[in-house]
PASE-319793 format. One record per residue: residue number from 1; x, y, z of N, C-alpha, C in turn; residue in three letters. Coordinates in pm, whole numbers, plus 50000, padded with zeros to 5 digits. Layout:
BEGIN
NODE  resi    nxx    nyy    nzz   caxx   cayy   cazz    cxx    cyy    czz  resn
NODE   NUM      X      Y      Z      X      Y      Z      X      Y      Z   ala
...
***
This chain:
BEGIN
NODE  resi    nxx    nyy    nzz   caxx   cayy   cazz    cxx    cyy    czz  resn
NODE     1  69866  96266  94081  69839  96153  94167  69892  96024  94104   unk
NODE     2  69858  95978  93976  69921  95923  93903  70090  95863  93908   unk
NODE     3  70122  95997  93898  70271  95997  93875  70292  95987  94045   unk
NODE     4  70225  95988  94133  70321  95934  94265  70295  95783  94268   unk
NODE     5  70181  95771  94275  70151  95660  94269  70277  95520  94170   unk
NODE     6  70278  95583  94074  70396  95583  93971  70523  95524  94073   unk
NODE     7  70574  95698  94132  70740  95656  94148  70718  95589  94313   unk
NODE     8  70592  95545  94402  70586  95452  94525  70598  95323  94486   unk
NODE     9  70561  95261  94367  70577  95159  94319  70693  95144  94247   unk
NODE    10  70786  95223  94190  70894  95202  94162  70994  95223  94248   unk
NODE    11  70941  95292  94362  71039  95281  94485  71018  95162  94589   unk
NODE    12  70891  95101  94549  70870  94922  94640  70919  94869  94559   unk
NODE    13  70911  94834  94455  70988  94725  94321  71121  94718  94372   unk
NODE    14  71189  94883  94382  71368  94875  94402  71421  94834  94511   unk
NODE    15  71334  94859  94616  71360  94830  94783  71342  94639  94803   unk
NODE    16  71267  94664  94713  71239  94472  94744  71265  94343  94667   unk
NODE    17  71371  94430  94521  71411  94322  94453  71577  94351  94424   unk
NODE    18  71607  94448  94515  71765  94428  94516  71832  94309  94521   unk
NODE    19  71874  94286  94429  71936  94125  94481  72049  94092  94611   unk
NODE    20  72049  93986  94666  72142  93942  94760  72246  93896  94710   unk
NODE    21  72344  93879  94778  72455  93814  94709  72457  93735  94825   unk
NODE    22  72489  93553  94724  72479  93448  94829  72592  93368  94773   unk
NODE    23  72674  93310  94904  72800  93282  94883  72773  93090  94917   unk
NODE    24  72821  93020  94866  72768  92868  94936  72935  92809  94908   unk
NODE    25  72920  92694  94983  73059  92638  94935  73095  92537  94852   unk
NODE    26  72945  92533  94744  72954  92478  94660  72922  92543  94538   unk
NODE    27  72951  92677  94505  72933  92760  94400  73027  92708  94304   unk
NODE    28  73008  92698  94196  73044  92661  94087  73206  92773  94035   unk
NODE    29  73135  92899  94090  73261  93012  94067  73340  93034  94164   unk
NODE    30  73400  92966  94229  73516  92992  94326  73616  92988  94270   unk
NODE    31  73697  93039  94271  73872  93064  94243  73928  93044  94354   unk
NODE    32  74070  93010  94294  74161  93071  94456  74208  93227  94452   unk
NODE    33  74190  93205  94616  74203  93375  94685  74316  93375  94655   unk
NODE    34  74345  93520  94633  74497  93622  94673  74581  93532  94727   unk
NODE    35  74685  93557  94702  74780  93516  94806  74811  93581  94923   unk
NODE    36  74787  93727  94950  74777  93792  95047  74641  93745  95129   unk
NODE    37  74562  93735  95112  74443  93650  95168  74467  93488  95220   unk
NODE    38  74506  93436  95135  74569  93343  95215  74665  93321  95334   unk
NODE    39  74770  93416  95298  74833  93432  95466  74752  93481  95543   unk
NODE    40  74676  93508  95558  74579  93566  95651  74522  93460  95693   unk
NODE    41  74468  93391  95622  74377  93278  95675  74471  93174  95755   unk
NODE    42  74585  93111  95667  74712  93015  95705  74736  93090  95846   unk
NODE    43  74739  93209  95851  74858  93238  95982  74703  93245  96123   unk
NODE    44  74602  93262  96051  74488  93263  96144  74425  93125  96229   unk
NODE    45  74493  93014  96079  74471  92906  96159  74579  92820  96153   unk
NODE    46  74673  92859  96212  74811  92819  96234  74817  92673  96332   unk
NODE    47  74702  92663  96409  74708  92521  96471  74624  92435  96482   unk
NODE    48  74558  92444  96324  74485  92347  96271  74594  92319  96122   unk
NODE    49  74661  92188  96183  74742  92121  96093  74669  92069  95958   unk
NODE    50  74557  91993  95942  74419  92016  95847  74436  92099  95767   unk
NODE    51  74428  92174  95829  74375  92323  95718  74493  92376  95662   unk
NODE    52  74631  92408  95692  74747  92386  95625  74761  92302  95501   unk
NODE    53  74696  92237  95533  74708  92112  95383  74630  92174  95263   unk
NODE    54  74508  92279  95279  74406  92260  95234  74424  92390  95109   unk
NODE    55  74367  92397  94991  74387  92513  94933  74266  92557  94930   unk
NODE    56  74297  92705  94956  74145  92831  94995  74098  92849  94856   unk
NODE    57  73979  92902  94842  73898  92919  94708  73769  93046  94767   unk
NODE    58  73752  93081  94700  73647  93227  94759  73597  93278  94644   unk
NODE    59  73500  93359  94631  73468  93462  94581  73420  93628  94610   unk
NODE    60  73470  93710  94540  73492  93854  94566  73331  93953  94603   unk
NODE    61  73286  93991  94698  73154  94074  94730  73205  94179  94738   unk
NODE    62  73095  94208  94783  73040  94374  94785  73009  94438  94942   unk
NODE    63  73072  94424  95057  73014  94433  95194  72962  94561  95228   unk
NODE    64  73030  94652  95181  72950  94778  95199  72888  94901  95081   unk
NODE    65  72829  94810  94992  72788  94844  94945  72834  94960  94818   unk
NODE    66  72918  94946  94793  72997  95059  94720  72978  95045  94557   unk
NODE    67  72933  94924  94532  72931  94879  94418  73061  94808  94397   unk
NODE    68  73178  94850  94433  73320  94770  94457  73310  94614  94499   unk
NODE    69  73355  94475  94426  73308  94359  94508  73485  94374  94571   unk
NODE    70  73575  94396  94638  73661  94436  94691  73679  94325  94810   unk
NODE    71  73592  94302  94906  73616  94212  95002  73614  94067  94932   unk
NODE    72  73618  93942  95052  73604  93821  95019  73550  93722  95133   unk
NODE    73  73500  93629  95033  73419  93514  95130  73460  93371  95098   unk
NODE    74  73553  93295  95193  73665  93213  95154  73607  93110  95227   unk
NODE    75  73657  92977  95156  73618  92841  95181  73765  92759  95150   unk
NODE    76  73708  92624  95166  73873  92546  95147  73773  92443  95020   unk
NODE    77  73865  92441  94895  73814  92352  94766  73786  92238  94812   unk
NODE    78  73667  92174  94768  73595  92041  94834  73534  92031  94950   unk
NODE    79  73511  92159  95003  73428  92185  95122  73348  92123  95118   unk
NODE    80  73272  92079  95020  73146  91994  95012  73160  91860  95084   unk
NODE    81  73289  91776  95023  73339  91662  95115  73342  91603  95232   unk
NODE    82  73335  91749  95301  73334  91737  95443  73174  91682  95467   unk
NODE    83  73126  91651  95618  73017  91570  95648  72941  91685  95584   unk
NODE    84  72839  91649  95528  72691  91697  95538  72714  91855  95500   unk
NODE    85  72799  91865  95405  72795  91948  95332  72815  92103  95387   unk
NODE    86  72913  92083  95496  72949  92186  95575  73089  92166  95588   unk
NODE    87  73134  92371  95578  73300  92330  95577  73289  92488  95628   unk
NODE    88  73434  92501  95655  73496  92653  95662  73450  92754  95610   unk
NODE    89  73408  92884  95694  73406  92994  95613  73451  93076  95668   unk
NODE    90  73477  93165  95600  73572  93302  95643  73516  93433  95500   unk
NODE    91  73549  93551  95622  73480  93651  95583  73588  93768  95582   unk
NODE    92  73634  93811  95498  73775  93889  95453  73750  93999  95424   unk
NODE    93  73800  94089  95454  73794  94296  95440  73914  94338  95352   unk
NODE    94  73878  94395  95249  73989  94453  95195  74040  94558  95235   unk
NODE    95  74163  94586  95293  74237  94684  95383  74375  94735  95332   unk
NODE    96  74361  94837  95238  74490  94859  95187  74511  94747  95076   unk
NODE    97  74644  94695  95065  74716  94563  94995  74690  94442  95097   unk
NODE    98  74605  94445  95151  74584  94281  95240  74433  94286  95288   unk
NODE    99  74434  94222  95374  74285  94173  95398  74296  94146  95551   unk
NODE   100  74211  94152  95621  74167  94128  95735  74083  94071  95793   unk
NODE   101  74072  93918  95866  73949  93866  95880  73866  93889  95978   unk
NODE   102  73727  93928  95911  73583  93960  96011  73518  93919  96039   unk
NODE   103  73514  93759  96010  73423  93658  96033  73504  93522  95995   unk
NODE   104  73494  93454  96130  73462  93276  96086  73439  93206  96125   unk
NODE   105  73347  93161  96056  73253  93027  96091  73236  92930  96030   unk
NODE   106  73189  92821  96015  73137  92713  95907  72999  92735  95918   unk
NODE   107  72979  92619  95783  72828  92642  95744  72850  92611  95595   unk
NODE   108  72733  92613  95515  72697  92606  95414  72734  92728  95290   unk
NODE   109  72584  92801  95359  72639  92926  95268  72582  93044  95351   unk
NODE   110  72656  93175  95300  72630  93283  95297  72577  93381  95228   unk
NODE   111  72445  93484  95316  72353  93531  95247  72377  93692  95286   unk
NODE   112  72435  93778  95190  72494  93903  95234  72295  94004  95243   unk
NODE   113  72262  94037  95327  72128  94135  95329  72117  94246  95293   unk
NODE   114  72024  94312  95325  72016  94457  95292  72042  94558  95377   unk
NODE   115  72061  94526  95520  72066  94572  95630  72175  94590  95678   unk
NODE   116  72231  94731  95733  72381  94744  95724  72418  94780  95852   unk
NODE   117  72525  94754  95926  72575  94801  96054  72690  94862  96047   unk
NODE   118  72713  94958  96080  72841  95040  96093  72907  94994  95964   unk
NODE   119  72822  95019  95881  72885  95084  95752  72845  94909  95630   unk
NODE   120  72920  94815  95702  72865  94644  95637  72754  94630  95622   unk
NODE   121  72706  94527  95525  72572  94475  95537  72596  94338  95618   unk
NODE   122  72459  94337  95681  72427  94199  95814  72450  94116  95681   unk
NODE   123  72510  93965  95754  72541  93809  95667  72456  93725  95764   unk
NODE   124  72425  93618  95692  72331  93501  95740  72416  93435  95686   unk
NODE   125  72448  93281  95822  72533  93193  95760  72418  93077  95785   unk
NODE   126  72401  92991  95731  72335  92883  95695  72363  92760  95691   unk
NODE   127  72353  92608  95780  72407  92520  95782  72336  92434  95796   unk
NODE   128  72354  92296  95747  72174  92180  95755  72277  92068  95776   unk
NODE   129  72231  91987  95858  72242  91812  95820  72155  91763  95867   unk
NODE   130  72176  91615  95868  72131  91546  95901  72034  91517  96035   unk
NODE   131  71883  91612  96019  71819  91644  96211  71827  91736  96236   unk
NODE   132  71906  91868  96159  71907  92006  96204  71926  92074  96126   unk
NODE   133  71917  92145  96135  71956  92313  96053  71944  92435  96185   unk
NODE   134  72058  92518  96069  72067  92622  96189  72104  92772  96024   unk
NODE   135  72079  92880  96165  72066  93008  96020  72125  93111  96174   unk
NODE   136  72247  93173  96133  72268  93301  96226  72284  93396  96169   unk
NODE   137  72239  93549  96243  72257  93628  96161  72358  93736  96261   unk
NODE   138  72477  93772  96186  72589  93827  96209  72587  93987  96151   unk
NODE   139  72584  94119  96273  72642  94197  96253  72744  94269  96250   unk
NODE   140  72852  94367  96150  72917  94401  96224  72935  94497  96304   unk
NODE   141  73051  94496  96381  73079  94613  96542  73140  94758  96460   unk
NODE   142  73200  94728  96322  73297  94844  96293  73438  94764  96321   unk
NODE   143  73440  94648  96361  73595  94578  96395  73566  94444  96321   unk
NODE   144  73485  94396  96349  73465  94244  96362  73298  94156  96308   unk
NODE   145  73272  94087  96267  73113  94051  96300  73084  93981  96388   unk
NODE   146  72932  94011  96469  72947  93943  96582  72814  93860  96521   unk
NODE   147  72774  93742  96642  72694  93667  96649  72538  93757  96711   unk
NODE   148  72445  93776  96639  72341  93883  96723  72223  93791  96700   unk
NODE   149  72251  93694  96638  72118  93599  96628  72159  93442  96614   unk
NODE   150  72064  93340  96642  72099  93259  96604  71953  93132  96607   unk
NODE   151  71903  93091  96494  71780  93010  96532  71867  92848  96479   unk
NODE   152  71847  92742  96551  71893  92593  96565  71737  92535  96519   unk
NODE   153  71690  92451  96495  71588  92351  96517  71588  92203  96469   unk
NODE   154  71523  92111  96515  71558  91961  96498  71465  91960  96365   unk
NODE   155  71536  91889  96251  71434  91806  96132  71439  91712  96133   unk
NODE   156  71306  91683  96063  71269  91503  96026  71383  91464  95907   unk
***
């Protein structure tokens, strides 16, 4: 009895302190992405003259869990600059020798979960200023991530 008791509590401990991996666009460890990642992004936003100017910076996750951090979660350097501490994000699949983008949105930061859809784990993107904040939570289809949640509310 003991010893179950034992491995239920070492199986709540593991279930509930897996860590998240949280991506913001003011992490201290961003690099710049691939250069193959970058054409991806450049040719994705080909008519935002802006963002042409801008050099991408990201760091490498883990989306499905493999232990591999293989994919990427890309921002533009000084994202912070922008108003109220919201800028570009983009959400990159490693596919072969290139990448493929599965998400983008702005926001703050990104909170990869425990909860997985067709194979990914669900992302929470996170964004605040000035009177609001907002938190969505994005699954993916097996193609793409979609929008499956989304809470807005006004702050003081």
């Amino acid at each position: 009895m003991k010893f179950n008791l034992l491995i239920f509590g070492l199986l709540m401990v593991a279930s509930t302190s897996w860590p998240l991996q949280t991506f913001t666009i003011e992490d201290d460890d961003l690099s710049a992405v691939p250069h193959n990642a970058e054409i991806v992004i450049r040719q994705a936003e080909a008519k935002d003259t802006d963002l042409q100017k801008c050099e991408f910076v990201g760091k490498a996750v883990d989306l499905d869990g493999d232990g591999q951090a293989m994919d990427l979660i890309a921002t533009i350097a000084d994202a912070s600059g922008w108003d109220a501490a919201l800028g570009p994000i983009w959400v990159l699949r490693k596919s072969g020798d290139s990448f493929a983008i599965v998400l983008s949105d702005g926001g703050h930061s990104v909170t990869i979960g425990k909860a997985k859809h067709k194979g990914l784990y669900d992302l929470t993107i996170s964004a605040e200023s000035a009177g609001w904040s907002r938190q969505s939570i994005w699954k993916f289809n097996g193609k793409r991530y979609y929008k499956a949640e989304e809470k807005t509310k006004k702050t003081d």
